[in-house]
C-alpha angles and dihedrals in degrees: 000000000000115000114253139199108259136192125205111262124207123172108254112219082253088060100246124125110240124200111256087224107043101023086226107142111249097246088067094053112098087224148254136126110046098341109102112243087044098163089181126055110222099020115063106198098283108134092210118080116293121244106274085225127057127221138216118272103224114225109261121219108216123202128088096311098066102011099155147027094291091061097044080053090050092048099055090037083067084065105063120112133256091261101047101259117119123266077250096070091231099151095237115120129217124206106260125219089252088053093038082053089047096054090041082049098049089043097055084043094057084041097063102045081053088059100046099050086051088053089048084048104047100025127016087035098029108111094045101054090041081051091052091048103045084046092053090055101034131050119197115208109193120193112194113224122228121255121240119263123244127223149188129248090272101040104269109155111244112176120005132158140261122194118259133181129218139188118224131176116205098210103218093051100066130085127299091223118091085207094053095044093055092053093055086042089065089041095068097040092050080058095048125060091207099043131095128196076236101046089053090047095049090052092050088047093055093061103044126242078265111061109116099208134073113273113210110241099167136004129182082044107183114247092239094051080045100065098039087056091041084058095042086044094098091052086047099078105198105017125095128186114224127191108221133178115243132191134266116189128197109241137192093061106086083260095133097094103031093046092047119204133248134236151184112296110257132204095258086049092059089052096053096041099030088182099058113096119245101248090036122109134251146195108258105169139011128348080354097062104029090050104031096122091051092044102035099072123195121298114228117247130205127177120194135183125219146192125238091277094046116251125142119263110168140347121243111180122012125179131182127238112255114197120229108254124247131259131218129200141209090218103117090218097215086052091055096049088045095053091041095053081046104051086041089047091057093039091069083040091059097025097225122128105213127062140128139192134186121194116192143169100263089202093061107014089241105148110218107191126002129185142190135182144250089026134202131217105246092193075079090080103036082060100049122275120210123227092254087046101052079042099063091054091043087059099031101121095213080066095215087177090060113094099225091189096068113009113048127073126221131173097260106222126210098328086084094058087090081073102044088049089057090061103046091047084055100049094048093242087141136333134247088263100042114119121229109173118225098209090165104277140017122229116211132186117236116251097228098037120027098189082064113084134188130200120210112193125215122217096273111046085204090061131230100248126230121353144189130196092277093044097046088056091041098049094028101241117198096178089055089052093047091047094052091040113044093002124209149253084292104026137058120213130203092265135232096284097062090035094056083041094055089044084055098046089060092051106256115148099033133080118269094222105230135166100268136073135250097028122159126240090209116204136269093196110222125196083260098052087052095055096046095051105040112013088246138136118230116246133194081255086074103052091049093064087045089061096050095041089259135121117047093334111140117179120148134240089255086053099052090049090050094052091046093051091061088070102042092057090041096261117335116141095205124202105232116232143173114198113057095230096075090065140193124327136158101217097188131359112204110226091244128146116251077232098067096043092058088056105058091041091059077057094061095041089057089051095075099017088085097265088085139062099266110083113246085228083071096078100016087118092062117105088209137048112267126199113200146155134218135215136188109191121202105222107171108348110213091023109044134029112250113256112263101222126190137180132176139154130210136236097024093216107039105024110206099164121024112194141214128192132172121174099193105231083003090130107200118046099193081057108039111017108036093055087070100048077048094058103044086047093058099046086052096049100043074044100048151043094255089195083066135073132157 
């Protein structure tokens, strides 16, 4: 057969065969070489320039394994040579499997890159990129809104706000470019006295470039610096200036732990208040916290869209400022100056640094003055604390951010025998005429060995001598209260059951719930306790400091008033509170005669009327009767002082203010402690009408 000029022939998807040369497929060729129908040796149809040298036809085997032109193609395609040239030698290369496998190789590389930077786009980096460009089209304006004030009773402003400007740099805002970022790093540096190019770029840093929400560089920013950096803003791609209210407290009355202090909103605080802004504000402690939705307010909002030079071209969402609201509360502000300079004034008598004290209206719960200290200047915060600064109050052992009025628990002492003496009158344990003589100790037998005896002393070794229920709350007797209590070899008291019962029903033991945070519920010890802390049996011993407010006993100054008060109105158990409007509720009501009552409260009376162990002179300056009780609680004997305790309430017969005061290591109440109540009773009624109360 004459040699002919070939191309190369490969099967379209279609099923043609196509010319290697021309890619025409072979059924429009008008024929020749190895196409059936070839009309021209040597030229085989194809209308381009036939290959100068021919090759070879291979044989073609026909049959049903190659009957048509496909199989003639695959035929001579097994000639080729090992280097893709035709056994012909023509010069003209065909792709190889390897390179054919190469190609494939390259493409499903390429493929796959394609694919994962679409993941990192859509997905890893998604929100991001949907955040930059949300933020490139729509520009969010925030007005913070002003707290409500708080005030006093009368109206005395409290807490109120001053302007203040900050600095803020949303990350992934800011330039791509390491080298931009740094010059508007300096910019701003070179604006603000506090800042560094470093310090900026270390805050930014700790956030991440990524970080989708605004990170505070510099608050208290002077008005002058503000509006340089107001007028550099638009060169300053990713950082906004905000005017926020920030808050001013009244110092000098012993307000730092009732009014509270406000800081800077925390992660935890956004989890808790999804709806608060980053670099807002919010109540941390006291008023502030416990009322912060009330005082908060609602920021204003405005969205704008721009263009890509970013003017404005409509606005999309737009809400109004709504101011806090303002709180009122039932603290008399005079009252509360008079009883801070007081409790400070005995605290030099008596050189001790801690002490605290809480007057109410026994009749409503509402707390008119209350006091802690050491105290702390909360404007501190509202300026800005740093973090050595805020440390230093946190380990300072004297604890003047601790609230001693309601959160910290003390044995009580003896001012808590007018209850024990409730209980005892109720159970018929004795009566308010049985005699119990006080002749200086009590000897008991012990319950698992009676050849073993134990002596348990009162305050005056000599004894005080017999004693009913008015004069053992007016002298104090501790014999009397051991006796009613744990009883003796001749006596049965009313046990520790119905003692620790008659603690809890007048709410000892419990929190108080009032209206501020992080108050103790102190502690009323059981046999059980005892044994599940320390291993350990009770023993009448035990009973006996219980009586007396001894022991492991921990109630706080805010408690005791409570319980007291209870007596003073004829049986209320009042919920404290601070903000009027939590207003008035009985939260419990023992199930104690009015008889009773009376009674204990004769006893108080005769406490500072000259029969009892406080001096008449005490409250001589008082234009009212006063009933009180005083206590004096060992601590750790040999180491600590005990606490001096004192509790009173004014007018006798128609109680309006009902006071608790505790110099811690102060020893004697009726020295140390009652002076101060004297001295804030007789400020309020010289002040006020005292035929009036809310």
């Amino acid at each position: 057969m004459a040699p002919i000029t070939a191309h190369v022939v490969r099967r379209l998807k279609c099923g043609n065969a196509a010319c290697r040369v021309c890619r025409v497929p072979s059924r429009t060729h008008l024929g020749g070489g190895i196409f059936p129908g070839s009309t021209a040796p040597g030229y085989n149809g194809c209308m381009r320039k036939p290959n100068k040298q021919p090759l070879r036809q291979p044989p073609i085997q026909r049959g049903p394994q190659h009957p048509d032109v496909f199989s003639r193609a695959s035929a001579w395609s097994r000639e080729l040579t090992p280097d893709g040239v035709g056994p012909g030698g023509n010069g003209e290369k065909v792709i190889s499997r390897k390179s054919i496998l190469g190609v494939m190789g390259v493409s499903l590389v390429i493929f796959l890159a394609l694919v994962t930077q679409l993941i990192q786009l859509q997905v890893v980096r998604g929100e991001r990129l949907r955040g930059v460009a949300e933020g490139n089209r729509i520009r969010k304006q925030i007005t913070y809104a002003p707290r409500g004030r708080i005030l006093s009773r009368d109206g005395t402003v409290l807490a109120s706000n001053t302007a203040s400007f900050q600095l803020s740099a949303t990350p992934y805002r800011l330039p791509d470019s390491p080298a931009k970022r740094q010059d508007i790093y300096q910019r701003v540096a070179g604006m603000l006295k506090d800042e560094s190019p470093q310090t900026i770029a270390q805050q930014v840093k700790e956030k991440g470039l990524d970080h989708p929400r605004p990170v505070l560089i510099s608050e208290r920013i002077p008005r002058p610096t503000a509006l340089k950096l107001e007028y550099m803003l638009p060169q300053l791609h990713g950082f906004g200036l905000s005017s926020i209210p920030t808050r001013e407290y009244k110092t000098g009355a012993g307000l730092a732990h009732i009014v509270g202090y406000t800081g800077r909103v925390s992660q935890q605080d956004i989890s808790q208040h999804p709806d608060i802004l980053p670099n807002g504000f919010i109540g941390k402690t006291g008023i502030e916290a416990s009322y912060d939705d009330t005082l908060r307010g609602q920021n204003g909002v405005v969205k704008t869209e721009v263009d890509a030079r970013g003017k404005p071209v409509r606005t999309l969402r737009e809400q109004s400022t709504q101011p806090g609201e303002d709180v009122r509360l039932t603290i008399d502000y005079g009252l509360q100056k008079q009883f801070a300079q007081a409790i400070k004034r005995q605290m030099r008598e008596a050189d001790v640094s801690r002490a605290s004290g809480v007057i109410m209206d026994p009749e409503t719960g509402a707390i008119r003055a209350m006091v802690s200290f050491p105290s702390f200047n909360h404007n501190l915060f509202a300026d800005g604390i740093s973090r050595q600064q805020f440390q230093r109050l946190k380990t300072d052992p004297a604890q003047p951010m601790l609230n001693r009025a309601i959160a910290a628990g003390y044995p009580s002492g003896s001012v808590i025998k007018p209850i024990v003496l409730l209980g005892a009158l109720d159970t018929d344990t004795v009566n308010e005429d049985t005699i119990i003589h006080d002749r200086g100790s009590i000897t008991v037998r012990s319950q698992y060995d009676p050849s073993v005896t134990f002596t348990y002393e009162g305050w005056d070794p000599s004894g005080l001598g017999p004693m009913n229920a008015r004069r053992a709350i007016a002298m104090s007797s501790n014999i009397y209260f051991y006796t009613v209590a744990g009883g003796n070899n001749t006596f049965d008291g009313m046990g520790v059951d119905n003692l620790v019962n008659y603690l809890q029903m007048f709410g000892l033991g419990e929190a108080t719930n009032v209206d501020l945070p992080n108050e103790t519920q102190g502690r009323v010890p059981t046999p059980e306790w005892k044994r599940a802390q320390h291993g350990e049996v009770w023993h009448t011993g035990d009973t006996y400091n219980l009586a007396i407010g001894q022991g492991s006993l921990l109630v706080s100054p805010l408690q005791m008033l409570r319980a007291h008060s209870a007596i003073a109105n004829g049986g209320n158990l009042m919920r404290p509170f601070l903000a009027q409007k939590a207003r008035p509720k009985v939260a419990a009501k023992p199930d104690i005669t009015g008889r009773d009552y009376q009674v204990a409260r004769e006893g108080m009376r005769m406490v500072t009327s000259g029969s009892g162990t406080t001096p008449p002179s005490t409250f001589a300056d008082v234009e009212v009767t006063v009933a009180g009780k005083s206590g004096t609680a060992e601590t750790n004997p040999g180491v600590r002082d005990s606490h001096a305790w004192y509790s009173a309430f004014a007018p006798f017969e128609n109680p309006q203010l009902q006071g608790v005061v505790i110099l811690e290591d102060g020893e004697g109440g009726s020295k140390y402690a009652a002076p101060a109540l004297a001295d804030a009773f007789a400020w309020y009624f010289r002040s006020h009408d005292s035929d009036s109360h809310e």
